[in-house]
C-alpha positions as CSV (number, residue, x, y, z in Angstrom):
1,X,50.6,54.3,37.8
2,X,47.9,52.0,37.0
3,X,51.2,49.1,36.3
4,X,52.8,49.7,39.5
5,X,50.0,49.1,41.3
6,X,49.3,46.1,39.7
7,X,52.7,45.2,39.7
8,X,52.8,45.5,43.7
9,X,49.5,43.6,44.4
10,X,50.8,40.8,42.3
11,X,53.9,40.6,44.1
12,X,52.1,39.8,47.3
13,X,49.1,38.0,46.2
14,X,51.0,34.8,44.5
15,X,53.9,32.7,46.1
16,X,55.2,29.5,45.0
17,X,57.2,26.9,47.5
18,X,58.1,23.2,46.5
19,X,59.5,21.1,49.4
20,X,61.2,17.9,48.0
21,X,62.0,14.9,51.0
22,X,63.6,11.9,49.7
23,X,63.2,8.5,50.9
24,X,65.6,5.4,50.6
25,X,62.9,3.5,48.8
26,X,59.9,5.9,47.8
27,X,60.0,9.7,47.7
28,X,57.3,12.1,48.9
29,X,56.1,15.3,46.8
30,X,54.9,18.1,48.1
31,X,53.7,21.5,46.1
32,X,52.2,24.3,48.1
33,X,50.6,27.3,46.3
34,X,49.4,30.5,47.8
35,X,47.3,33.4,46.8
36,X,46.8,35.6,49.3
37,X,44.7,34.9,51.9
38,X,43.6,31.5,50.0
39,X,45.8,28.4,49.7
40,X,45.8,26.2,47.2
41,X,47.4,22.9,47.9
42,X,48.7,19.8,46.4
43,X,49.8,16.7,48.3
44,X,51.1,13.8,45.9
45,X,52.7,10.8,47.8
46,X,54.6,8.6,45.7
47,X,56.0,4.8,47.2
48,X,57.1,1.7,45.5
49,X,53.4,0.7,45.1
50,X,51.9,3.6,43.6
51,X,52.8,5.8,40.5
52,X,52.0,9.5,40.0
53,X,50.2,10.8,37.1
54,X,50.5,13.6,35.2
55,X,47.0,14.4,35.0
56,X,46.7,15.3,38.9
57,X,49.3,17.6,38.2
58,X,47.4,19.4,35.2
59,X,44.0,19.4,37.1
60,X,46.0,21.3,40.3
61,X,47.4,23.3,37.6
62,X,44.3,24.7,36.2
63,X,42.4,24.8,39.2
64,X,44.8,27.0,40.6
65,X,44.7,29.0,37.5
66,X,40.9,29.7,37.6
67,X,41.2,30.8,41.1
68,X,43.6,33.3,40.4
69,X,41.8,34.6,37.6
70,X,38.5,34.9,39.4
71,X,40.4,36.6,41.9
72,X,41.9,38.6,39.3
73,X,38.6,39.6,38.1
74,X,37.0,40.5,41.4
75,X,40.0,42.7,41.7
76,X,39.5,44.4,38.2
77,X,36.2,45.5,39.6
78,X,37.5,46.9,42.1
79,X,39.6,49.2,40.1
80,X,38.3,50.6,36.8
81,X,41.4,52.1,36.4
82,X,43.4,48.8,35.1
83,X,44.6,47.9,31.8
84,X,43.2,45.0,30.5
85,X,46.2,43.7,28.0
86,X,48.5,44.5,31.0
87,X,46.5,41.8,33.4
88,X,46.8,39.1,30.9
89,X,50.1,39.8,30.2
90,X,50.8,39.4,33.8
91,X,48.6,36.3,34.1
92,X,50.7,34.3,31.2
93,X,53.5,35.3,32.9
94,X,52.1,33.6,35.8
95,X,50.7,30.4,34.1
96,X,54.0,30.3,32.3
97,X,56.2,30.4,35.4
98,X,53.8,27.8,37.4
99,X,53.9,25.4,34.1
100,X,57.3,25.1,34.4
101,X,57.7,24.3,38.1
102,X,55.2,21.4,37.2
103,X,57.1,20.6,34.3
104,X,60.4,20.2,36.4
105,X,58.0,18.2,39.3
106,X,57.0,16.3,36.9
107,X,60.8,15.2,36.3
108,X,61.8,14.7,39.7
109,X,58.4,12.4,39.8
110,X,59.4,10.4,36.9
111,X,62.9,10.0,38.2
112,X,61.3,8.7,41.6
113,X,59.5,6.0,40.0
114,X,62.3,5.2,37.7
115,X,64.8,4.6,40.9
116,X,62.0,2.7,42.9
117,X,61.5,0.6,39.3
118,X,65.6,-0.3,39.9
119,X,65.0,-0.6,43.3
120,X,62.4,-3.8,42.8
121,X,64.8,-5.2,40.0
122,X,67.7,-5.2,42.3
123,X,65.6,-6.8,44.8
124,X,64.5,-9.5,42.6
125,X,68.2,-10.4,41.7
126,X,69.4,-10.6,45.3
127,X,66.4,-12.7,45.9
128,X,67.2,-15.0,43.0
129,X,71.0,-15.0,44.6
130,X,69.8,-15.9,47.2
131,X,67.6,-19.0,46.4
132,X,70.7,-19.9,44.3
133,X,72.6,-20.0,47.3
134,X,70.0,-21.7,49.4
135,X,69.9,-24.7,47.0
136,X,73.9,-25.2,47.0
137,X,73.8,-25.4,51.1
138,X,70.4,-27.6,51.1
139,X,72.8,-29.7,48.3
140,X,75.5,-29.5,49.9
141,X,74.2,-30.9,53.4
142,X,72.8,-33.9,51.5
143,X,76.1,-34.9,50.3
144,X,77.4,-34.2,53.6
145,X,74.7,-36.5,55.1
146,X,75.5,-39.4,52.4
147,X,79.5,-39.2,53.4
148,X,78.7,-39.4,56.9
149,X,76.7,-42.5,56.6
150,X,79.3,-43.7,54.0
151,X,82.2,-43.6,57.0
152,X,79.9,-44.5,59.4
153,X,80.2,-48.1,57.0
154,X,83.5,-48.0,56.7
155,X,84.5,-48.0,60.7
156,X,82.2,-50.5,61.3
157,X,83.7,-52.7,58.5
158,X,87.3,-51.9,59.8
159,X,86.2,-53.0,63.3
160,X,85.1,-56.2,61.5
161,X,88.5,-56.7,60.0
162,X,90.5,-55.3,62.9
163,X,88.5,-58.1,64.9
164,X,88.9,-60.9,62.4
165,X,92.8,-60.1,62.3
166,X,92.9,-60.6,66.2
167,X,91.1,-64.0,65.8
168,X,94.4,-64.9,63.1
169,X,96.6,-63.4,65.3
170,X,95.8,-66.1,68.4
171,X,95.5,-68.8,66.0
172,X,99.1,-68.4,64.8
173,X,100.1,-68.0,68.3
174,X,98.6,-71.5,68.6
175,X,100.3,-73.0,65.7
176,X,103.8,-71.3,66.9
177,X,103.2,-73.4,70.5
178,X,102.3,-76.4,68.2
179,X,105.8,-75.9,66.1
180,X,107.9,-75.5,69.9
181,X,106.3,-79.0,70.5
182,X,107.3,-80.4,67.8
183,X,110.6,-79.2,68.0
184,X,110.5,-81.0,71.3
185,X,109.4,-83.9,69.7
186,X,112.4,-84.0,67.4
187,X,114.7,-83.5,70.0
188,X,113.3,-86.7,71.9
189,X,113.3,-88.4,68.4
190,X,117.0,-87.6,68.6
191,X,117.5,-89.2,71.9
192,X,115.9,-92.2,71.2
193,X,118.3,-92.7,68.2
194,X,121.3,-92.0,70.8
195,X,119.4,-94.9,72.7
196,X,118.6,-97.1,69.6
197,X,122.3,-96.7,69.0
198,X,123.5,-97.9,72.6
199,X,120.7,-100.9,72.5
200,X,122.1,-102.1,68.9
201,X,125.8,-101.9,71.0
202,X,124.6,-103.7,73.9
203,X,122.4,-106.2,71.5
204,X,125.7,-107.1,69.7
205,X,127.2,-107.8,72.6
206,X,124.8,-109.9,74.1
207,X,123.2,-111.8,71.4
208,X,125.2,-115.2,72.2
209,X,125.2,-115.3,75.6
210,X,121.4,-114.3,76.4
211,X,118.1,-115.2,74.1
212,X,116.5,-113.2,76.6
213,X,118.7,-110.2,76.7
214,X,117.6,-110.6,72.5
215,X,114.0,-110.9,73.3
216,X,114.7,-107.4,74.8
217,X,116.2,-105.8,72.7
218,X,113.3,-107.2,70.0
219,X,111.3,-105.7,71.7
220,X,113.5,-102.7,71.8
221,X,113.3,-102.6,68.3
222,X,109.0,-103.2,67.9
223,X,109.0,-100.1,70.1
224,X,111.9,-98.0,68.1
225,X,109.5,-98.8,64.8
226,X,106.2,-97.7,66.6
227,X,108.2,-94.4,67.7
228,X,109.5,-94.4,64.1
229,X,105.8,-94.8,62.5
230,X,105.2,-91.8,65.1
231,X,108.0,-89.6,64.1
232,X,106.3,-90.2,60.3
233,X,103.2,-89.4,61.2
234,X,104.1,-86.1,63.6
235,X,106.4,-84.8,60.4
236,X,103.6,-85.1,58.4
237,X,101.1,-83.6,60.9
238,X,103.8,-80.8,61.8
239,X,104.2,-80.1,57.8
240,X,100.4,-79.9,57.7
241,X,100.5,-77.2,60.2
242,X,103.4,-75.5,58.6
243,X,101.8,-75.4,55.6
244,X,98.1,-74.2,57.5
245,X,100.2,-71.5,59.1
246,X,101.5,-70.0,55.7
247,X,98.3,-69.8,54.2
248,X,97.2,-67.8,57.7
249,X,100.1,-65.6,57.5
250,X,99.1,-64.8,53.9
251,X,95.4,-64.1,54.7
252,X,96.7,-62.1,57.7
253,X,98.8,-59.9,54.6
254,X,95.9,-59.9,52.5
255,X,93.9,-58.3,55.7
256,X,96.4,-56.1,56.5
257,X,96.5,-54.5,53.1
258,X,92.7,-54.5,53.1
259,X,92.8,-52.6,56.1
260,X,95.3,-50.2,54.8
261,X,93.2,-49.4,51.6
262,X,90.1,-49.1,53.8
263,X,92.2,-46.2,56.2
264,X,93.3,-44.8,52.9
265,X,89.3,-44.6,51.9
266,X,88.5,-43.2,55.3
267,X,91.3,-40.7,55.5
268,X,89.5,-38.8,52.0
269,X,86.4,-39.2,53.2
270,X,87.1,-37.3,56.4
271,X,89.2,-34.8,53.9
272,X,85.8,-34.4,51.9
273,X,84.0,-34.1,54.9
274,X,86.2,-31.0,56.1
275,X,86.0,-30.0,52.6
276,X,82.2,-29.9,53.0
277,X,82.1,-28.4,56.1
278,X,84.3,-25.8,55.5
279,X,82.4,-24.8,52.5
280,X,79.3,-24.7,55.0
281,X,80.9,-22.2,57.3
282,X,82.6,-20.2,54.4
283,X,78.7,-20.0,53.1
284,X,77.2,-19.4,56.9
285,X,80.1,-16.3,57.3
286,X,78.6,-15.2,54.0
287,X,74.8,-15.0,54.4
């Protein structure tokens, strides 16, 4: 008799919940205990920046385990009737049961902080990633700012060239109207032979009959050997030019090829550039 009564005040006088919430980051514990019309509470809060200790654990423990033995007491006064062995039977029983539940918080506590300890490594390594990363694209736009500037030196060298080839180009134009004149010149060298030729007929036919008819054609002659010393001199001159205009036309090649070799430069420094700048927005797309 004496048992079940016990047995049935017990029952009602102690009741254990544990309500577990679980956070991305941290995880919150909560332990209510409840004896009777007493409650006996314990509120542990656990984050990224706090631990929990054991120890606050114990001291709940055996807080709560005094109150229920002082209440246990008050109540064997009450009754005279109970059994001693049978109440601290019951009371292990109790202490047993409660030091397990704190045994198995303690676990879940431990396995908080361990997951919040992985959580601030992980963070650390994307943040080291991510410096990483922000050092390629700070290099990355340097060298892009160095190729820029380097084809910014090229156009304005091939805009030198492209300039200086246009200045060749209208002195051979030149030198092509000097060759047409002397072409000229060599067909008015051949017509004064054809008249040379008809003065020497004419002299020979008149060089008994009239000393003045000769004095003529001497002087026919003074003025064939001045156009003659002429003729020299305008070969000579248009074989001077001649040879000027080859040595422009192969300046003018030599520029030409320059030119080419600088597009060639330009064209893989613009592919470089698109290289760069595609790496940039492939790196953008990817932050």
């Amino acid at each position: 008799m004496i048992l079940k009564n016990v047995n049935n005040n017990v029952g009602e006088l102690v009741g254990l919940t544990i309500n577990l919430k679980a956070v991305p980051i941290f995880q919150q514990w909560t332990i209510m205990l409840y004896d009777g019309p007493t409650n006996y509470g314990l509120f542990v809060n656990n984050d990224d920046d706090q631990e929990i200790f054991p120890d606050t654990i114990e001291s709940a423990s055996e807080n709560f385990i005094e109150n229920h033995i002082d209440s246990q007491k008050e109540y064997d006064n009450s009754d005279v009737d109970h059994n001693d062995s049978e109440k601290n039977h019951l009371v292990d029983k109790l202490i047993r049961k409660f030091n397990k539940k704190i045994v198995k918080c303690q676990k879940h506590i431990e396995k908080a902080n361990q997951q919040s300890r992985d959580f601030k490594n992980q963070n650390k390594d994307l943040q080291d990633k991510y410096d990483v990363l922000k050092n390629q694209a700070t290099t990355l736009k340097m060298n892009n700012k160095v190729l820029n500037e380097q084809l910014k030196e090229l156009i304005e060298k091939n805009n030198d060239f492209l300039v200086e080839t246009k200045v060749l180009e209208d002195q051979l134009q030149v030198k092509h109207v000097m060759i047409d004149t002397h072409v000229e010149c060599q067909e008015k060298n051949a017509k004064l032979e054809a008249e040379r030729y008809e003065y020497m007929i004419r002299y020979s036919a008149y060089f008994d009959n009239d000393k003045q008819h000769r004095k003529q054609i001497t002087n026919q002659e003074v003025l064939y050997d001045k156009m003659n010393v002429q003729l020299v001199e305008l070969d000579k001159h248009v074989s001077d030019l001649k040879n000027t205009v080859l040595e422009k036309d192969f300046k003018i090649s030599e520029l030409k090829e320059c030119v080419r070799n600088k597009d060639l430069e330009i064209e893989k420094c613009l592919e470089r550039l698109n290289d760069c700048e595609n790496k940039l927005h492939k790196m953008g797309q990817t932050n």
